[in-house]
N, C-alpha and C positions, 0 to 999 in steps of 0.2 A: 744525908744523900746516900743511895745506894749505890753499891759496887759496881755495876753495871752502868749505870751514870755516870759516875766516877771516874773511868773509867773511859767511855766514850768524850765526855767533854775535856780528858788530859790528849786522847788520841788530836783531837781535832786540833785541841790549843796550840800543839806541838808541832802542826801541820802549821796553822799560824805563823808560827814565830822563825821553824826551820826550816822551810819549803818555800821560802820567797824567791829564790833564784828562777826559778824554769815557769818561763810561760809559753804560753800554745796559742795557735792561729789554726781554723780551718776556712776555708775559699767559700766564698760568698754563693759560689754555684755546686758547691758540695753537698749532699745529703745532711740533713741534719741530725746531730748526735744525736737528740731526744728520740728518736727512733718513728717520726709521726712518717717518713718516709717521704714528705716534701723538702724543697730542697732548703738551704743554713737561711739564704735572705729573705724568702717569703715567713721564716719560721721565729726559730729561736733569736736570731738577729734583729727579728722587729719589737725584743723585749726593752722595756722601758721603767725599767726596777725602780720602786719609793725609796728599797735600803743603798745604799752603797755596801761594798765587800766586807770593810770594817765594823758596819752596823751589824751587820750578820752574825762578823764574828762577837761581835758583843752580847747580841740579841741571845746567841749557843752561850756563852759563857752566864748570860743572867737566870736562862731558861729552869722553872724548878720541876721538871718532869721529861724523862726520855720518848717520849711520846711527843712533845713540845717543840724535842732537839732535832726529831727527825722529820717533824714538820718542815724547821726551818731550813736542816738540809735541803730538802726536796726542791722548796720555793727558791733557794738558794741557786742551784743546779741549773734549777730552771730560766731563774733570770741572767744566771753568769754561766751560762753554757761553756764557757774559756777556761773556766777557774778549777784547776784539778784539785787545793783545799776542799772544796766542801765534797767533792764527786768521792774521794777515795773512801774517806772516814765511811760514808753511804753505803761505799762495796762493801765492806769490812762487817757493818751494823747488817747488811740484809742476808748474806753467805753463814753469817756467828746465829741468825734465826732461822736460817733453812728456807728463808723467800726467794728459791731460783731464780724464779721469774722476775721480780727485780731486779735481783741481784744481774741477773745477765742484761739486762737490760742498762743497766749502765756500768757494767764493764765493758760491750759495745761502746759506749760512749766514750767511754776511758781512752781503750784500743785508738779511736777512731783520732781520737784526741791528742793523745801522747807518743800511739805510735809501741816504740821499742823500748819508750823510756820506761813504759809499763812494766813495773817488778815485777818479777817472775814469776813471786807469789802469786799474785793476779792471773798471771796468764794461763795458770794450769787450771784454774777454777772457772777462767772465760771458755776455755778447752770442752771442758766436760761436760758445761750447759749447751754448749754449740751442739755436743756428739749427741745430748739428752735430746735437741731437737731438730736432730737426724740432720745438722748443717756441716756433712763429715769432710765435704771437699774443701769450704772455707775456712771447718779448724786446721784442715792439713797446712793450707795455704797459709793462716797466719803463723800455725810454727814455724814454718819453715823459714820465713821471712826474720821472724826472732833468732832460731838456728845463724841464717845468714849474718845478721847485724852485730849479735852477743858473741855466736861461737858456740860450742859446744858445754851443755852444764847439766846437771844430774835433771833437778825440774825440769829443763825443756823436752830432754828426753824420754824422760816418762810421758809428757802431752804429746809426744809424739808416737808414743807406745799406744797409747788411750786411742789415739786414731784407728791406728790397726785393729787392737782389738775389736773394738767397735764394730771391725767390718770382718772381723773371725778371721784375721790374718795373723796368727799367732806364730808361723815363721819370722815375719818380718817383726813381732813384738820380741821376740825367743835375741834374733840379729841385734834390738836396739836396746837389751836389755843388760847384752854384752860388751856393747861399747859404751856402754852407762858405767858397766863394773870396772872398766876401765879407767876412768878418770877416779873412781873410788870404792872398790866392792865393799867395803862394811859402812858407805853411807845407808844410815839407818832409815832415808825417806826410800831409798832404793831396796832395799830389803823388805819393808813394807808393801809396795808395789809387788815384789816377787810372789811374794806372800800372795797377793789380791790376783796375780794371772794365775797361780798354781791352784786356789779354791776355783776360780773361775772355768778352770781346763777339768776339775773335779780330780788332779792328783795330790788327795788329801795324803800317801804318803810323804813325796817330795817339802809339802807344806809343813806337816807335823815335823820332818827332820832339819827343816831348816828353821823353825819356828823355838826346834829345843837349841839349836845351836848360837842361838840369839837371846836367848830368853832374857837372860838379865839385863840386856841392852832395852829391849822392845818394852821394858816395861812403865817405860815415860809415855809410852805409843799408846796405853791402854783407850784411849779415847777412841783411836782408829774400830772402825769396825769387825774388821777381819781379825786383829788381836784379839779383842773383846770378846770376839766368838771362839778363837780356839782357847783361848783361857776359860771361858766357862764353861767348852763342851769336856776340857780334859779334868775339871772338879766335878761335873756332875756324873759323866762316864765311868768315871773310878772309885766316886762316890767319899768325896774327902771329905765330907762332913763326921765318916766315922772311921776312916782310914786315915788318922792324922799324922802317923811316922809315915806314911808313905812321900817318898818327894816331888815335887811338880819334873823336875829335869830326867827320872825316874819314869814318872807314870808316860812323861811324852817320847821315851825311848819305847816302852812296852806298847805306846799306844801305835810308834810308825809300824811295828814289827807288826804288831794283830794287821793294819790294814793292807800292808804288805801284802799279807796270806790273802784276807779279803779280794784283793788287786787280781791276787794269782789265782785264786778259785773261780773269780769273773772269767778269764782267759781261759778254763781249763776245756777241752772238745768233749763232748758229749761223750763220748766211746769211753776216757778216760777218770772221767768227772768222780765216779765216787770213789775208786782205791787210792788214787792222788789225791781228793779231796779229805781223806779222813787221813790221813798221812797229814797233812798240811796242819789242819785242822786240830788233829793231836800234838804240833809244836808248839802251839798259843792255847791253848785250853784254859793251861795253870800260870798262865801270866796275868793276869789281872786276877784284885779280889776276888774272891766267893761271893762276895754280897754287893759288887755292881754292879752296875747297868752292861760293863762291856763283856763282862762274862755271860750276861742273857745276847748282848750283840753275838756272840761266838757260839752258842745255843742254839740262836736263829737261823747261822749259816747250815748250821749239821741239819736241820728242818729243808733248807730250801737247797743242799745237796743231796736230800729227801735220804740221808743215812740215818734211819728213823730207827736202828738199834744203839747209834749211837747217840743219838739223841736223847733215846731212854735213859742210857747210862751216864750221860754227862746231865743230864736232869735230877738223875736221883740225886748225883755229887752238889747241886746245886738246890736242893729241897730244903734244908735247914734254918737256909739263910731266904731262901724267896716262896718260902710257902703261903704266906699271905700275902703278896706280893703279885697286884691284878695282871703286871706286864706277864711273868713268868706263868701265872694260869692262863692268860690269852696264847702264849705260844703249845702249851699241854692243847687248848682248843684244837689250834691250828693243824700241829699233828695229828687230833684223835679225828679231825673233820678230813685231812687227805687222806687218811684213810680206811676212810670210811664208818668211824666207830662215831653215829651222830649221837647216839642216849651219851654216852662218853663224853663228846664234846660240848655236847647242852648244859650236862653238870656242871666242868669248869668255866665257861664263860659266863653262865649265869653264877656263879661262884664269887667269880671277879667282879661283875656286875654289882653285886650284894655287896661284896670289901669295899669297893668305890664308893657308894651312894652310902656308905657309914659310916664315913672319915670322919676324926672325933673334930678337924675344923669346922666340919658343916659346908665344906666346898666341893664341888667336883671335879675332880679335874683328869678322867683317864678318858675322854671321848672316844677314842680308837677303842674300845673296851667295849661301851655301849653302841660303835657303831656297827660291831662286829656280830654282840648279842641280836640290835634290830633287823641286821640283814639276817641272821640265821633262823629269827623267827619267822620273817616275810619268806623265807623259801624253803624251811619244815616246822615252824611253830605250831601247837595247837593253837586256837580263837585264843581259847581263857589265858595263855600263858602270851603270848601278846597285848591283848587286855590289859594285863597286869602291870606288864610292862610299860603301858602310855600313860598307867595311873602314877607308878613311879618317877619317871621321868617328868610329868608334868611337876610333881613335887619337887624337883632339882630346879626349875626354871625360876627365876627374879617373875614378880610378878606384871613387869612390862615383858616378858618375853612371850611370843605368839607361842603356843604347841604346838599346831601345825606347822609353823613353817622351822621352829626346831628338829622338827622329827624329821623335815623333808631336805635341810642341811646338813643332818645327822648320818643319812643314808647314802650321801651324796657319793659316789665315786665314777670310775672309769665310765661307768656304763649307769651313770648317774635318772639319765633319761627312764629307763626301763626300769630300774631298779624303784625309783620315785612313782612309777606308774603303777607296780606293783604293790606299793606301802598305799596306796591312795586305795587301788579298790578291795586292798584285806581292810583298812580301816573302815570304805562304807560296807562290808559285809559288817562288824561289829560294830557300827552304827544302828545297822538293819534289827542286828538280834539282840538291841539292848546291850550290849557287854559294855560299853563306855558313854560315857554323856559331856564327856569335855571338848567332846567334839561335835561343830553341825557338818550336813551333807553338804547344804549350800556353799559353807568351807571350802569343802573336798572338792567336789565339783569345780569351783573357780581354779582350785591347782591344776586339775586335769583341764582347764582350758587353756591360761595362762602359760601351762607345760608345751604345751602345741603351738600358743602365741609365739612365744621365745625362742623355738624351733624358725615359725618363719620370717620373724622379723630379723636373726642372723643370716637366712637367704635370701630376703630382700638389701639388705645391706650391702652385702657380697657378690651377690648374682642379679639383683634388680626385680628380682622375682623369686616364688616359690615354686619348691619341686613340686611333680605331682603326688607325689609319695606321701608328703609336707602337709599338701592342702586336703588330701585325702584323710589323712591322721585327724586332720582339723575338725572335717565335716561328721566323719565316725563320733565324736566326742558330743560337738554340738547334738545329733542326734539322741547321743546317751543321755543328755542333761536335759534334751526336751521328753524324751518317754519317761524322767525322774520326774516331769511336770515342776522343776526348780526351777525360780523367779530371782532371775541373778540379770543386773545391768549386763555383765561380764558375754553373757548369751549374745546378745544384743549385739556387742562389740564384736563379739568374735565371727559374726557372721558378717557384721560389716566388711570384718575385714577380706573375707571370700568373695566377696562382687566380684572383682575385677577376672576371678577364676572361674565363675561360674555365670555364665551367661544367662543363666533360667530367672535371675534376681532381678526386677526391672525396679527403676527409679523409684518409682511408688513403694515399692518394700524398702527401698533404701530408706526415705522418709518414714515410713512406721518405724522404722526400728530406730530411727534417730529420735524419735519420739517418746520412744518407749525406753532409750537410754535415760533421756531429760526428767521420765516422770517418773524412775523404777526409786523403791529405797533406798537408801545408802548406808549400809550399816556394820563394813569392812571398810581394810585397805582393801582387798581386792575390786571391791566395788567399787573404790573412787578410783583405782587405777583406769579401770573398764570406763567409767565418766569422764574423767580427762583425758583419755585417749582417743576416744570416739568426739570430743570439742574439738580436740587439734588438728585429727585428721581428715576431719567430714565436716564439721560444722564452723561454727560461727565462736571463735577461740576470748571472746570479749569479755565473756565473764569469769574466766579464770583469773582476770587481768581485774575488775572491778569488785567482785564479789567474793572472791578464793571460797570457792564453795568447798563442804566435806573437808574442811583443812585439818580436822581433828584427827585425820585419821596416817596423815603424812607427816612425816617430820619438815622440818622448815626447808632442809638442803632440796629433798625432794621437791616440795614447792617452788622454791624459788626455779628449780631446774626448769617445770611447766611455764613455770607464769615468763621464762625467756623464752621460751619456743612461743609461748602465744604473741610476747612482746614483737616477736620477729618474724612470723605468720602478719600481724597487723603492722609490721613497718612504725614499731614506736620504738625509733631507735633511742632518745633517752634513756627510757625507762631499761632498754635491752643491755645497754653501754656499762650500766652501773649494774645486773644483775651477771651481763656475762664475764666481768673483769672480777668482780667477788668469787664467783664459781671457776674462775680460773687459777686465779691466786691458790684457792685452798686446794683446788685438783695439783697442783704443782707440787705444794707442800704434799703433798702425798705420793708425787711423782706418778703419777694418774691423767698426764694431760692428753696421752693417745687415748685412754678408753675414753675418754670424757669427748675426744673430736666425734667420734666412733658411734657416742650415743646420740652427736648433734645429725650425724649423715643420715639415722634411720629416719628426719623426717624433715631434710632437706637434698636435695643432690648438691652434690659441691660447687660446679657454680653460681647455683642460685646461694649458696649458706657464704662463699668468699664474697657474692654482694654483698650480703646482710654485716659481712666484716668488714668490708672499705666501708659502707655504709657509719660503722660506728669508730671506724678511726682505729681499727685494731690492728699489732704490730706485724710487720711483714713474716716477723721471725714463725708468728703462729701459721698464717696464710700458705707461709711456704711449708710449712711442719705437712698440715692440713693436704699441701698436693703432694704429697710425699709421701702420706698416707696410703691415699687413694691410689696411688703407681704402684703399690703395692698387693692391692687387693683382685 
């Protein structure tokens, strides 16, 4: 039997045997715990269970698989809605796998159940799935209610911290954080928390100076997130792999003091910024090794306090140890590119580029390196030496990875649009003249439609409609891709999607081109994107549902995503019920369930999509998430 097993079936047994005292009652006209949102006597009271309580527990204790156990939790819950044995071990098993959504789903029950008898443990973890689905007034409300009942305790206060935060009230979390320290300041669950509002408010010095003054407490914590992180940002920053006399209590005194300066050169006024800044700057220089990372952090400031002689000069000091070293030639870039020395800056970033892509592991791993090389081809590259460059890159990529749409991830930043629009039409020029062949137009083209698509389906979203800026962009494009004489489904779609903006399109063209979607090849993702979107949104969604056409070209998450829009377009709520509760589960685990509402609104409006949720019995908790959303936008 495995530990995990082991483990769950002592929790439960122990619940068995030590937990018989306290039973629970809820009112016949009460909501029912199970969360279906009718009321306890139409629901869970009309259960009529084959086991009794004991059978159950028998059934756990003979079970030979954890899969088995949590089965019969479930079925357990479910028939003895009363019984906090099986409900607790359940919280326990689905919080210890990171299944929120369960998990909150019956500590609700819990709550509803037991009230205040709920260990505290429980209630901070009930807390924070509430604030995750924006239910900030009723988690206030149930702490406060615990507050009243318990009294004052380190957990409750923190769940009542986590409230404010939540709503950027860091006065009022700064207030309860104090009278937390009160009943105990070196409890270590409460220093943790510190910890987690000080990265939170981004003052990484306060964090690093109370983080060393803890250290050898905190170090049972490592599991906590925020530990985990500044312990491994202060070994890689200092670079303890080859600084081993250095000490950790050491490197996290030198490291508050660098950010300190950091702190202070953000603050400092324009007029003042560079004689104060290299001042500052020159106190923390020689604090950290020569050969890590934080001494290139402290390089980078002299660059972006553009004290670009000092910069030379603490670069030579730094040459010995980071001369092949792509981060410290991307910053030599940086410099030679503000100002203004491009053949200079060409050299080193293609430099780095070359060190990167002949790592003796065979891995690549400096992306900001080559993201920096591809932008500075797209905006002074010659042809040949871009070229060159999608020939190499493509050699870095696993052989499932697309090149286009790496290079078009790759480029991605602030001004990600423009910049994407730019890589697209240098690429079909070396299309044009022969210099690459790893790439089609038909490709490129669908980006450039797609690029425009996603433009206005976030103002359809938002605004209900497209700018005319938006749909103007659109029609530009489409026009490009028709005088290319390119036979892309993607065409088709994108003009579909213009009717409603251009009035010159009469129904009759609507039908050719829905026609001309149905009979085009398919032989991308982008082109089955462009097919199932023009099924959903215009046609007749039926055979996404029967036939999953083009499925080769989507991964299954994707599928599955379609074929519940199509399920709920046709009001087949079964089939919807099991596909949208799969797709929610794992959106949660990835804490993902707002973009995921977000991707359901661009092709339903909200009250028609919360039918299609009463419809399948879905919990009030997401329903209300969902209008909550929407008051937002």
């Amino acid at each position: 039997m495995n530990k995990r097993l082991k483990g769950l079936k002592e929790n439960i047994e122990k619940r068995r045997e030590k937990d018989t005292v306290r039973s629970y009652s809820i009112g016949r006209n009460d909501s029912c715990p199970c969360g279906s949102g009718k009321k306890f006597k139409k629901c869970c009271a009309r259960n009529n269970p084959d086991k009794s309580i004991e059978e159950y527990f028998d059934a756990v204790k003979n079970a030979e698989s954890e899969d088995e156990v949590i089965s019969l939790l479930k079925e357990a819950v479910k028939n003895y809605p009363l019984e906090h044995r099986f409900l607790l071990p359940l919280i326990v098993y689905s919080l210890q796998n990171n299944d929120y959504q369960e998990a909150g789903r019956h500590l609700k029950h819990a709550w509803q159940l037991m009230g205040i008898d709920l260990d505290e443990a429980f209630i901070s973890p009930l807390v924070n799935i509430m604030l995750d689905q924006e239910e900030i007034e009723e988690a206030e409300a149930l702490v406060r209610k615990a507050l009243a009942e318990k009294g004052e305790s380190i957990p409750l206060l923190i769940a009542l911290a986590e409230v404010y935060k939540k709503g950027e009230n860091f006065q009022r979390v700064n207030d309860i954080i104090d009278r937390a320290m009160q009943i105990d300041s070196e409890n270590l669950q409460l220093i943790v928390f510190r910890l987690e509002t000080l990265m939170d408010l981004d003052d990484v010095v306060s964090a690093l100076s109370l983080f060393e003054k803890y250290y050898e407490q905190l170090k049972e914590y490592k599991h906590m997130r925020v530990i985990s992180f500044l312990d491994d940002f202060i070994k890689e920053r200092f670079n303890f792999a080859e600084n081993k006399k250095l000490k950790k209590k050491e490197a996290l005194s030198q490291a508050a003091e660098i950010f300190n300066v950091f702190q202070q050169l953000d603050n400092l006024k324009m007029s003042s910024a560079q004689s104060e800044g290299r001042e500052l700057l020159n106190q923390i220089k020689n604090l950290p090794p020569k050969n890590s990372q934080m001494a290139l952090d402290i390089l980078a400031r002299y660059l972006a306090a553009e004290l670009y002689s000092d910069f030379a000069d603490f670069a030579e000091e730094l040459e010995s140890e980071h001369l092949k070293n792509p981060d410290f030639l991307r910053l030599l870039f940086l410099a030679d590119y503000k100002q203004g020395n491009l053949k200079e800056a060409e050299e080193k970033i293609k430099t780095a580029f070359t060190i990167e892509k002949s790592r003796k592991d065979g891995h690549f791993h400096n992306w900001q390196v080559a993201a920096d090389y591809l932008r500075y081809l797209v905006d002074h590259g010659e042809d040949q030496d871009l070229a060159n460059f999608v020939g190499d890159f493509a050699k870095l990529l696993d052989d499932d990875d697309n090149l286009l749409a790496s290079l078009m991830m790759l480029i991605e930043n602030e001004e990600a649009r423009n910049y994407q629009k730019s890589l697209l039409n240098e690429l079909l020029e070396l299309v044009e003249l022969g210099l690459i062949d790893q790439l089609q137009k038909k490709d490129i083209y669908n980006n450039k439609l797609f690029i425009s698509l996603a433009a206005l389906d976030g103002e359809e979203t938002i605004y209900d409609k497209g700018r005319d800026i938006t749909t103007q962009e659109l029609k530009d494009v489409i026009d490009e891709v028709e005088t290319s004489e390119i036979d892309t489904p993607a065409l088709s779609y994108a003009k579909l999607r213009l009717l409603k903006y251009q009035s010159e399109l009469e129904s009759k063209q609507e039908e050719d081109l829905l026609q001309q979607v149905k009979e085009a090849v398919v032989e991308s993702y982008f082109d089955t994107v462009a097919y199932y979107e023009t099924m959903l949104r215009f046609a007749d969604p039926a055979p996404i549902l029967t036939e999953i056409p083009h499925g080769k070209y989507l991964d299954d998450e994707y599928l599955d995503f379609y074929r519940l829009i199509a399920a709920l377009k046709l009001n087949y709520y079964e089939m919807g019920t099991e596909l949208f509760h799969r797709q929610l589960l794992r959106e949660s685990k990835k804490n993902k369930v707002m973009s995921y509402l977000v991707r359901l609104l661009r092709y339903f409006k909200e009250d028609n999509l919360i039918e299609h949720f009463r419809a399948m019995e879905v919990d009030e908790v997401i329903i209300n998430y969902l209008k909550k959303l929407t008051e937002k936008r």
